[in-house]
MDTraj code that builds the backbone (N, CA, C; nanometers):
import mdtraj as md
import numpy as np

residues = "UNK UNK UNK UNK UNK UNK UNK UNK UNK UNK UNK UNK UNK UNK UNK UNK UNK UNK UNK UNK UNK UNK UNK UNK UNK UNK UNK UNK UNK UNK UNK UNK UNK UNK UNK UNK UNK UNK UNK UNK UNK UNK UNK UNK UNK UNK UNK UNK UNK UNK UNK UNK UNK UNK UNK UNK UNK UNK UNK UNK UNK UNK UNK UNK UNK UNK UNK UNK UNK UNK UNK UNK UNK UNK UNK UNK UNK UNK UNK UNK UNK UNK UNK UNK UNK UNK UNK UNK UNK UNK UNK UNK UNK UNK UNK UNK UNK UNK UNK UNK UNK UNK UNK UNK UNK UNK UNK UNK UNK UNK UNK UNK UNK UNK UNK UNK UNK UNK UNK UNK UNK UNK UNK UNK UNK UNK UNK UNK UNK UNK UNK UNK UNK UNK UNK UNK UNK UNK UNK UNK UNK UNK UNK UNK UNK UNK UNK UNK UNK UNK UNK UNK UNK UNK UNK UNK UNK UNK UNK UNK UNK UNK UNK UNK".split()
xyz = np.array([
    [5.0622, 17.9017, 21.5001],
    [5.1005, 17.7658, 21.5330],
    [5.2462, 17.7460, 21.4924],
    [5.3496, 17.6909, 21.5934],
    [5.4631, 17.6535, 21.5639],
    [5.4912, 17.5710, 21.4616],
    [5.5971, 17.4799, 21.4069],
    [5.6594, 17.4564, 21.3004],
    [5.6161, 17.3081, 21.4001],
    [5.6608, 17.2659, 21.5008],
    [5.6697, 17.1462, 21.5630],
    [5.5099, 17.1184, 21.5856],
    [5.4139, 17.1955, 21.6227],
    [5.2940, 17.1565, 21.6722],
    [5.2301, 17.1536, 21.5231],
    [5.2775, 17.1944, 21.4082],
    [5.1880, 17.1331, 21.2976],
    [5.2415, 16.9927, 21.2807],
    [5.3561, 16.9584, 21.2494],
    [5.4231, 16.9073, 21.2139],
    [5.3305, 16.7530, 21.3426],
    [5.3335, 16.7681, 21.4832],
    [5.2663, 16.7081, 21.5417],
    [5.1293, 16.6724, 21.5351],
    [5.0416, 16.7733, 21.4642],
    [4.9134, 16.7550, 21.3847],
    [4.8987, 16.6559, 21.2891],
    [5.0039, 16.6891, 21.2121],
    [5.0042, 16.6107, 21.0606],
    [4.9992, 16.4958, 21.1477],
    [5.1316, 16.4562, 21.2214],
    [5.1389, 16.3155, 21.2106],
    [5.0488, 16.2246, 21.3124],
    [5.0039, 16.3237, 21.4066],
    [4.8312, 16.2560, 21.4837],
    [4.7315, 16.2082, 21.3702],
    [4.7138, 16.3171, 21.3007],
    [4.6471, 16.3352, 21.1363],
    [4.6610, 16.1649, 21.0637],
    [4.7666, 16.1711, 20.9958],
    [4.8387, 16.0351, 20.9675],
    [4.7930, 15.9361, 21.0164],
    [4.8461, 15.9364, 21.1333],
    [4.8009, 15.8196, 21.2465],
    [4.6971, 15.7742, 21.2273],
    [4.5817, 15.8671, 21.2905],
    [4.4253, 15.8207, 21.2865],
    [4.3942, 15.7612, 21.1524],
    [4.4412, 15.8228, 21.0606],
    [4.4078, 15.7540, 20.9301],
    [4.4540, 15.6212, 20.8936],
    [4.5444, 15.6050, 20.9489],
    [4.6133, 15.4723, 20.8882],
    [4.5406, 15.4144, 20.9864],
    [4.5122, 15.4176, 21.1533],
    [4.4121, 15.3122, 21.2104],
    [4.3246, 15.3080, 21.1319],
    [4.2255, 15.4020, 21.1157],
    [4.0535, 15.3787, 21.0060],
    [4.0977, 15.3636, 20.9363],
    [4.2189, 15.3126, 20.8239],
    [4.2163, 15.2336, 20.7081],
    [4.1858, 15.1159, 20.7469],
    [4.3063, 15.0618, 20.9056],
    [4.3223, 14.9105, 20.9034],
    [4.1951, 14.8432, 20.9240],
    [4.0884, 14.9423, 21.0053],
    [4.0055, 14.8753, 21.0949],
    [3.9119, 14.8800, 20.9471],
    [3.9091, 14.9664, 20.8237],
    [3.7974, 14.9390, 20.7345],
    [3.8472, 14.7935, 20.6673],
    [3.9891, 14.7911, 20.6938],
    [4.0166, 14.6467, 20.5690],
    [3.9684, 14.5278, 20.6604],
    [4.0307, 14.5878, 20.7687],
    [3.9738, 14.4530, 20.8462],
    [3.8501, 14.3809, 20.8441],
    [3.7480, 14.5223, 20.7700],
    [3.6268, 14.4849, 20.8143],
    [3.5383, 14.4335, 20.6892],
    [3.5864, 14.4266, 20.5919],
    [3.6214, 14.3909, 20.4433],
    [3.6443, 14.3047, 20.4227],
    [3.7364, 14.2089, 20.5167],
    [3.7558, 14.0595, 20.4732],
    [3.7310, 14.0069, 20.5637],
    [3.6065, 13.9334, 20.5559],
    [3.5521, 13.8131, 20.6818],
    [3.6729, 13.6980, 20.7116],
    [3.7376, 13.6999, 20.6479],
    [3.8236, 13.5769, 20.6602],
    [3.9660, 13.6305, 20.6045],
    [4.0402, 13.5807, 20.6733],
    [4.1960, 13.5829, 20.6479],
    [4.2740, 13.5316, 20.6742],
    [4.4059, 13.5018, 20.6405],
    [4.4642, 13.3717, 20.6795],
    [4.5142, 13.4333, 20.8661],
    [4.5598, 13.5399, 20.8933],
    [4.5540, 13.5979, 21.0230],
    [4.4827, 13.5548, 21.1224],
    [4.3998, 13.5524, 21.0891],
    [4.2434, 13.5328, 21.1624],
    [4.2069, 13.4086, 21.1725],
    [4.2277, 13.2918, 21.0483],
    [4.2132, 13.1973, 21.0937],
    [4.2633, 13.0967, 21.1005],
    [4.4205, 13.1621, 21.1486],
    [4.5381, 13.0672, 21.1484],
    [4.5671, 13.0050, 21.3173],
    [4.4296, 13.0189, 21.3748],
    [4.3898, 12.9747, 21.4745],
    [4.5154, 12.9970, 21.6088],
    [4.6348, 13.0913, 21.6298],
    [4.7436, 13.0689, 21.6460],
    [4.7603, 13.2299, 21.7989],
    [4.8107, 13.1769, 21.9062],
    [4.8012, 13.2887, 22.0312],
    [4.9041, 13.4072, 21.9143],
    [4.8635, 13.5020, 21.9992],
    [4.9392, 13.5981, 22.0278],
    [5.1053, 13.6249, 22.0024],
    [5.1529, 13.5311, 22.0982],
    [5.2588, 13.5130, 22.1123],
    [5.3056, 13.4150, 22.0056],
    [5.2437, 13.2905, 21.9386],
    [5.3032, 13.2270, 21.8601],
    [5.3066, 13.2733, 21.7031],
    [5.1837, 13.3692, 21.6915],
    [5.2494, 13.4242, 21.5856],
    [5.3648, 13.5136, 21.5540],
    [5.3697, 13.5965, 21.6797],
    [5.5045, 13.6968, 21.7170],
    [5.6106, 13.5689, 21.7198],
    [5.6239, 13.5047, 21.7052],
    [5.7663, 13.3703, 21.7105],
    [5.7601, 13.3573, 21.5517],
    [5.6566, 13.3196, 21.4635],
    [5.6516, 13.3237, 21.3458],
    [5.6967, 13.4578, 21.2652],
    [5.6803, 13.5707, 21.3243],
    [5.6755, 13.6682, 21.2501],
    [5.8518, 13.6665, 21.2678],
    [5.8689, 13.6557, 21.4022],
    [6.0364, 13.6572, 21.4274],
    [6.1313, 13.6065, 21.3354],
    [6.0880, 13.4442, 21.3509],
    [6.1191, 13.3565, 21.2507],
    [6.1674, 13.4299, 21.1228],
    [6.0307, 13.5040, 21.0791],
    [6.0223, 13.5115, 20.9278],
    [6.1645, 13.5790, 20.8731],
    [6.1675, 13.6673, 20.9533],
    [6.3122, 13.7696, 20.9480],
    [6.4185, 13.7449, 20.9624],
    [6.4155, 13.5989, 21.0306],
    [6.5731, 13.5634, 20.9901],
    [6.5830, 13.4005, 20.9731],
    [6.6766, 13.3634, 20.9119],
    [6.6588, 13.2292, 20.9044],
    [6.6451, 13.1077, 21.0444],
    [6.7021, 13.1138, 21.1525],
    [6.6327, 13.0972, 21.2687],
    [6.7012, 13.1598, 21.3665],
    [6.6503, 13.1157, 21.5152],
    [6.6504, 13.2082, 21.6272],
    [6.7004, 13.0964, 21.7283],
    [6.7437, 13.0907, 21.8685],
    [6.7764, 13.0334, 21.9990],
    [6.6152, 13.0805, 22.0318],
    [6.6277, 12.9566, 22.1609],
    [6.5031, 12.9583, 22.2665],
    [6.5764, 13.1098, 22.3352],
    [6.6886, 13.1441, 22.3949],
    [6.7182, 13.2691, 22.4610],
    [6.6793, 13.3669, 22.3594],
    [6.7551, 13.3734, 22.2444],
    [6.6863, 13.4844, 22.1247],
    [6.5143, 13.5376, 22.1252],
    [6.4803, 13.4160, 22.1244],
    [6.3193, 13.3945, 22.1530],
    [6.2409, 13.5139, 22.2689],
    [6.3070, 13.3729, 22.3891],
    [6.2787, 13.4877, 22.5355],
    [6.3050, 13.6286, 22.5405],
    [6.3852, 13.6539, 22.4957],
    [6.4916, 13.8206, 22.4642],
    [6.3815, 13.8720, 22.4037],
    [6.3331, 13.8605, 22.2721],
    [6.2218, 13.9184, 22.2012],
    [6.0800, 13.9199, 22.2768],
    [6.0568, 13.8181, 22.2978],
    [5.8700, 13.7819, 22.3702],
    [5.9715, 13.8679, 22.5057],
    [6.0284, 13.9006, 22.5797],
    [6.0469, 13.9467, 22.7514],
    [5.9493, 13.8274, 22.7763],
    [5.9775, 13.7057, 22.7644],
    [5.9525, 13.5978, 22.8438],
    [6.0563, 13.4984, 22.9030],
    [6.0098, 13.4095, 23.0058],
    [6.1599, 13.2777, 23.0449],
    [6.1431, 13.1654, 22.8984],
    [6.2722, 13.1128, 22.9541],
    [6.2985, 12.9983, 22.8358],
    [6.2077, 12.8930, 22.8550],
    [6.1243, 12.8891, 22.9782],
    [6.0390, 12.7881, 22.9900],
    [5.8943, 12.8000, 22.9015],
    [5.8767, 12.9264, 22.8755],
    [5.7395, 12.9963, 22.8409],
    [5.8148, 12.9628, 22.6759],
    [5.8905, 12.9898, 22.6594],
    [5.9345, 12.9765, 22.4965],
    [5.9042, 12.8331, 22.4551],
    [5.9532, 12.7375, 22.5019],
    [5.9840, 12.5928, 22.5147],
    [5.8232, 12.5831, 22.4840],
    [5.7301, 12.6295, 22.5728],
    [5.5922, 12.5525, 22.5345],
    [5.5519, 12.6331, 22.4008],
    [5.5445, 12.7506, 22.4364],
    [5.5289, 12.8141, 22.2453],
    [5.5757, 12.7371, 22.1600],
    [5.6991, 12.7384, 22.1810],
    [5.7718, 12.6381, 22.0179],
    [5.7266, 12.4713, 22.0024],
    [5.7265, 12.4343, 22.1400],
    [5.6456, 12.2658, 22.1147],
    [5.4945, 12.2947, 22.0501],
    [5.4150, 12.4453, 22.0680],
    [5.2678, 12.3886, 22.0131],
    [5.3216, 12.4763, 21.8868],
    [5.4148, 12.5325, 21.8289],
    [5.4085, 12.5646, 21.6743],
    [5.4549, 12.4559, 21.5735],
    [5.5505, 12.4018, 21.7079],
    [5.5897, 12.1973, 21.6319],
    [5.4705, 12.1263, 21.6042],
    [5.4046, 12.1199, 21.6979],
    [5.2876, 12.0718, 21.6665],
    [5.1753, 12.0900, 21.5665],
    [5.1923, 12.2266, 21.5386],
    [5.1210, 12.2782, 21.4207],
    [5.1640, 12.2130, 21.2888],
    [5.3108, 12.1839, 21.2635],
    [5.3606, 12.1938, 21.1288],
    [5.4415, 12.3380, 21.1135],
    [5.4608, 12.3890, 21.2199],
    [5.4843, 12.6023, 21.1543],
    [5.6538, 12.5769, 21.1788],
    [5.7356, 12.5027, 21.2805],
    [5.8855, 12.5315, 21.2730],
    [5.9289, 12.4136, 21.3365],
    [6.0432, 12.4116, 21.2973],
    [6.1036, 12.3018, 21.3658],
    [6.2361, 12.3252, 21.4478],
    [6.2634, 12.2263, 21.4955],
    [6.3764, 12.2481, 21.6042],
    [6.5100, 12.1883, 21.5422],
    [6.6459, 12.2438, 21.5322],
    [6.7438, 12.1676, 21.4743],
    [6.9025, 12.2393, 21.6028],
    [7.0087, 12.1427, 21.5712],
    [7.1197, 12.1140, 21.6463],
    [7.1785, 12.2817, 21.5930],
    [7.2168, 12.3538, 21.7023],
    [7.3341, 12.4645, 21.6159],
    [7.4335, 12.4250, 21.5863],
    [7.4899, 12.4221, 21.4824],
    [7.6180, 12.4293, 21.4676],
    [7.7379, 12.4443, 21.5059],
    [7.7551, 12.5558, 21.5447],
    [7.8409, 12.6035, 21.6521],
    [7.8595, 12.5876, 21.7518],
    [7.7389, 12.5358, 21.8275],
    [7.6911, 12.4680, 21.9476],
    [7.6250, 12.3848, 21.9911],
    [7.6422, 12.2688, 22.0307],
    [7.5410, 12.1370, 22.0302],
    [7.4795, 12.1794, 22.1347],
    [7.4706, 12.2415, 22.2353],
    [7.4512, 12.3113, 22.3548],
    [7.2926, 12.3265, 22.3099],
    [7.3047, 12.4156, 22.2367],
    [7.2262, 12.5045, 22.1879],
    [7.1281, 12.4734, 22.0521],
    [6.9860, 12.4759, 22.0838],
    [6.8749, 12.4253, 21.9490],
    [6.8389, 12.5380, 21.9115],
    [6.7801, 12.5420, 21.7788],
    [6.8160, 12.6573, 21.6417],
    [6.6080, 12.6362, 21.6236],
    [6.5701, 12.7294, 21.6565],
    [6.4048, 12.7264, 21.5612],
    [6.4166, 12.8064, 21.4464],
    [6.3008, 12.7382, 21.3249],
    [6.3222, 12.7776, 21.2162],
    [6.1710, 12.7459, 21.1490],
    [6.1266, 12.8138, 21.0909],
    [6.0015, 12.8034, 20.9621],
    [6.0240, 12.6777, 20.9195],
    [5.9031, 12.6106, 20.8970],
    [5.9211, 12.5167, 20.8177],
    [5.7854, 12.5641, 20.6575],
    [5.8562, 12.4795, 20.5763],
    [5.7113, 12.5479, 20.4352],
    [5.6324, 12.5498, 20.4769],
    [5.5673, 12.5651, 20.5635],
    [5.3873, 12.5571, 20.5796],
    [5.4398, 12.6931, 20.6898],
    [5.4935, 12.7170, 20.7942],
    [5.5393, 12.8555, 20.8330],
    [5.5611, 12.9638, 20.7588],
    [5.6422, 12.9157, 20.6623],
    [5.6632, 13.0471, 20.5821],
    [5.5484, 13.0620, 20.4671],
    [5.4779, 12.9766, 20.4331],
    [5.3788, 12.9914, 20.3208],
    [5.2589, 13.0318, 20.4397],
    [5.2469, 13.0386, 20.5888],
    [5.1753, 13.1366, 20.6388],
    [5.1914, 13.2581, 20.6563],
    [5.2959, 13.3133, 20.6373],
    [5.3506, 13.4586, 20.6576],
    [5.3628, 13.4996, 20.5217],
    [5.3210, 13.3818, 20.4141],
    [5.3203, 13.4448, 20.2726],
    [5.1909, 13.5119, 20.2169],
    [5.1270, 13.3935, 20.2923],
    [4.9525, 13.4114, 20.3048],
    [4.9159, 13.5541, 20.3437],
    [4.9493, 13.5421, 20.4819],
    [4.9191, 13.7044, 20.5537],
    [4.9128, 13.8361, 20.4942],
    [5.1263, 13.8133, 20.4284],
    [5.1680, 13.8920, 20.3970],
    [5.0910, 13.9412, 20.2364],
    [5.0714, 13.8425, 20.1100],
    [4.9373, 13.9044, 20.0894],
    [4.8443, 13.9509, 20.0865],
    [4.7990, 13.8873, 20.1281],
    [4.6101, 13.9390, 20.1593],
    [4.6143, 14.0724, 20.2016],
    [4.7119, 14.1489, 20.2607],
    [4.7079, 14.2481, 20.3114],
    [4.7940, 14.3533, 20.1634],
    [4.8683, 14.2837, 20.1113],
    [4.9026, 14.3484, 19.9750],
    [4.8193, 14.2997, 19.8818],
    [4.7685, 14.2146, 19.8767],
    [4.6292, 14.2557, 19.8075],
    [4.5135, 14.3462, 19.8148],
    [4.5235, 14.3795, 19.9112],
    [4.4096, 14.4940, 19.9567],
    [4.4190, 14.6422, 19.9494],
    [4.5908, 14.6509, 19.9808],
    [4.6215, 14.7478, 19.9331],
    [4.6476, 14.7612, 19.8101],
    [4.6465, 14.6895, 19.7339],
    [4.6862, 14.6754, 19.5539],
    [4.5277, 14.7186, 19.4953],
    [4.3854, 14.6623, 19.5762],
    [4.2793, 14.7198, 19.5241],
    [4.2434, 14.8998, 19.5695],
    [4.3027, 14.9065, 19.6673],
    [4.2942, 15.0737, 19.7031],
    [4.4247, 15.1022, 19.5883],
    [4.4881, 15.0964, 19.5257],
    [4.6256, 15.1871, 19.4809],
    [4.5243, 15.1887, 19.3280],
    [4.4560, 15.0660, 19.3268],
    [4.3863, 15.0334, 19.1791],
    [4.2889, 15.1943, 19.1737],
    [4.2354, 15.2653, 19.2873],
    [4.1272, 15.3649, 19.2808],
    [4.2064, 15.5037, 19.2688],
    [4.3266, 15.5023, 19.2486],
    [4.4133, 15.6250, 19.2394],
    [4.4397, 15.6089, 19.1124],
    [4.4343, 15.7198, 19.0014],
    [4.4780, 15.8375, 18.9014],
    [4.6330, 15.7873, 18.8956],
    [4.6869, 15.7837, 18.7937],
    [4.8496, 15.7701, 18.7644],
    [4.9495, 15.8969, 18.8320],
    [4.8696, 16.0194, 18.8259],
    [4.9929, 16.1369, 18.8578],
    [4.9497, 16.1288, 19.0184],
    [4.8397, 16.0966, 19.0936],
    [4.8127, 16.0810, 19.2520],
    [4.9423, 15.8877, 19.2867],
    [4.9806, 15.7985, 19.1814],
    [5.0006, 15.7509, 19.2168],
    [5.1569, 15.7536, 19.2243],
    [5.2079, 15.8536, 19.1295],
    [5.3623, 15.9054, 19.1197],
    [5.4067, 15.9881, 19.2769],
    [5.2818, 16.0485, 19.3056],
    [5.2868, 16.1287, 19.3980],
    [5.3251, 16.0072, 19.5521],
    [5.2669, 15.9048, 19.5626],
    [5.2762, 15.8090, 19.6592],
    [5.3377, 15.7470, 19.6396],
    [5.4190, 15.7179, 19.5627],
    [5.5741, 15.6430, 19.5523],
    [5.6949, 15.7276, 19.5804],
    [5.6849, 15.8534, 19.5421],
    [5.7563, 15.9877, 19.6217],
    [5.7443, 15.9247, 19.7479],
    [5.6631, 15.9483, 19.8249],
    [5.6464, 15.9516, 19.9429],
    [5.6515, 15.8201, 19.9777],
    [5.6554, 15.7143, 19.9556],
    [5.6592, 15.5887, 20.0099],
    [5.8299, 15.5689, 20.0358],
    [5.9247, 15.6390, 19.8757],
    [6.0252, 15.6259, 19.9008],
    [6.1039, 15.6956, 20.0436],
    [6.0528, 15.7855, 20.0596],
    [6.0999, 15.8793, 20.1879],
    [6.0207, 15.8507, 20.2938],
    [5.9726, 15.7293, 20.2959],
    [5.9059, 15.6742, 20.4529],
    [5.9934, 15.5427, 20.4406],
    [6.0407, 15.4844, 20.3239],
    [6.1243, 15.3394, 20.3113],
    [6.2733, 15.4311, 20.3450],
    [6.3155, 15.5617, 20.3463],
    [6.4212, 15.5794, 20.3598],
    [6.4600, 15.6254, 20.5026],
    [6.3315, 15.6682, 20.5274],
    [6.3377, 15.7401, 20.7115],
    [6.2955, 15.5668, 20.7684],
    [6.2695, 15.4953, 20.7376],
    [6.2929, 15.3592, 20.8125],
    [6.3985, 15.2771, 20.7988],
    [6.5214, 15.3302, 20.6750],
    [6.6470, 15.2978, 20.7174],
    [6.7433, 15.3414, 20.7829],
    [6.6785, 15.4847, 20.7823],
    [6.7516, 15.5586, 20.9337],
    [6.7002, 15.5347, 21.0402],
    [6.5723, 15.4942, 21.0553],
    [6.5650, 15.4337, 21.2019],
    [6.6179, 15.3576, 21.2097],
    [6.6533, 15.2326, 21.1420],
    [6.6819, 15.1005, 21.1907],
    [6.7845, 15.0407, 21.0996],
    [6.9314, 15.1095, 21.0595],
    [6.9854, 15.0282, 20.9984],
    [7.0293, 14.8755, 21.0263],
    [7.0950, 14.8420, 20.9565],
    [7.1443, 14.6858, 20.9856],
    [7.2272, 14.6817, 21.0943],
    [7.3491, 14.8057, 21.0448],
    [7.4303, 14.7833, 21.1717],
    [7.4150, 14.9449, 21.2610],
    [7.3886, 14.9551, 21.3851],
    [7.3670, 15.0640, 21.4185],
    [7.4503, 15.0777, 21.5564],
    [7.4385, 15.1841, 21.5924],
    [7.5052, 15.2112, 21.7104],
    [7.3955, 15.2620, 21.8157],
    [7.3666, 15.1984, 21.9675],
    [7.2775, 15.2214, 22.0427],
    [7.2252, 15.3374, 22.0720],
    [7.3263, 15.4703, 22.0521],
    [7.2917, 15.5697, 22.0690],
    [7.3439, 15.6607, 21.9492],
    [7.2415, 15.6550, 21.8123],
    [7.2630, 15.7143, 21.7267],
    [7.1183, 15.7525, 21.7212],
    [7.0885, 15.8866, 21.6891],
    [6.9569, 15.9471, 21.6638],
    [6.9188, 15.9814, 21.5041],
    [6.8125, 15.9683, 21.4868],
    [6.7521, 15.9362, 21.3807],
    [6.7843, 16.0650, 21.2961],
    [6.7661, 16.0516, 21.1249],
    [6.7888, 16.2278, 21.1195],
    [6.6525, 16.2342, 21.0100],
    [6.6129, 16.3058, 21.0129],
    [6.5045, 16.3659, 20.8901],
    [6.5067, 16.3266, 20.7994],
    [6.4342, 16.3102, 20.7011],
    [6.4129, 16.2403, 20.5936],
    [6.3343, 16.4054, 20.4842],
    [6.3824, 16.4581, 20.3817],
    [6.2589, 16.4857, 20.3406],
    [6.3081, 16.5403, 20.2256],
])
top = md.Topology()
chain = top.add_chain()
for i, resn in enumerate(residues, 1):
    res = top.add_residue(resn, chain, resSeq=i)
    for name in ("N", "CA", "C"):
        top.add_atom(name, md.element.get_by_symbol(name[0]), res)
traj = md.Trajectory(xyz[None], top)
């Protein structure tokens, strides 16, 4: 077996595992704020957007969802409606309205973003101290091969380089 077709094993390997983790946690907590934050598809992907930067344009929006500004416009009126973001003047441009988290938005993506580090905090709890030195090794060199995928500032056609 080649160097590339293990190497393609492992990370099929990987893969499958990290799905049958998600689908066992999933199946572990009857309730979550995810689940019953009663919220489409798409409006949580606007929230999650949100979360990452302090706010976004209705075009920013569309650009991300590959939807029109009309399809955005009703997303963001029913997350107004929720309490999850609000709409404000840009600055730079009166032209132009700014969406943004409001506390009950971001204390849902705080929610989420727990429960799911909580769960993994009770699996890290069932690992041995020298198995858990061993996964911070490796967490660091998956947090470092994801700043070579995706630095801050990048150039469109820069290819990723190895991590190891």
């Amino acid at each position: 077996m080649s160097v590339d077709d293990e190497r393609d094993q492992l990370i099929g390997r990987i893969g499958e595992m990290q799905r049958n983790l998600g689908r066992f946690l999933a199946q572990q907590r009857p309730s979550s704020p995810l689940f019953d934050s009663n919220l489409t598809m798409r409006q949580l992907k606007v929230v999650v957007i949100l979360s990452y930067q302090d706010s976004a344009s209705g075009q920013d929006l569309a650009h991300h969802l590959g939807v029109g500004l009309g399809t955005v416009t009703g997303i963001v009126d029913r997350l107004v409606g929720h309490g999850l973001v609000s709409r404000r003047e840009d600055p730079n441009d009166r032209r132009v309205r700014r969406v943004e988290l409001t506390s009950a938005g971001r204390a849902l993506i705080d929610q989420i973003t727990d429960a799911g580090l909580n769960d993994f905090r009770r699996l890290l709890d069932c690992l041995d101290t020298p198995t858990l030195r061993d996964l911070l090794g490796v967490m660091r060199k998956i947090e470092a091969a994801t700043t070579a995928l995706h630095p801050r500032a990048t150039t469109e056609n820069s290819a990723p380089r190895k991590v190891g």
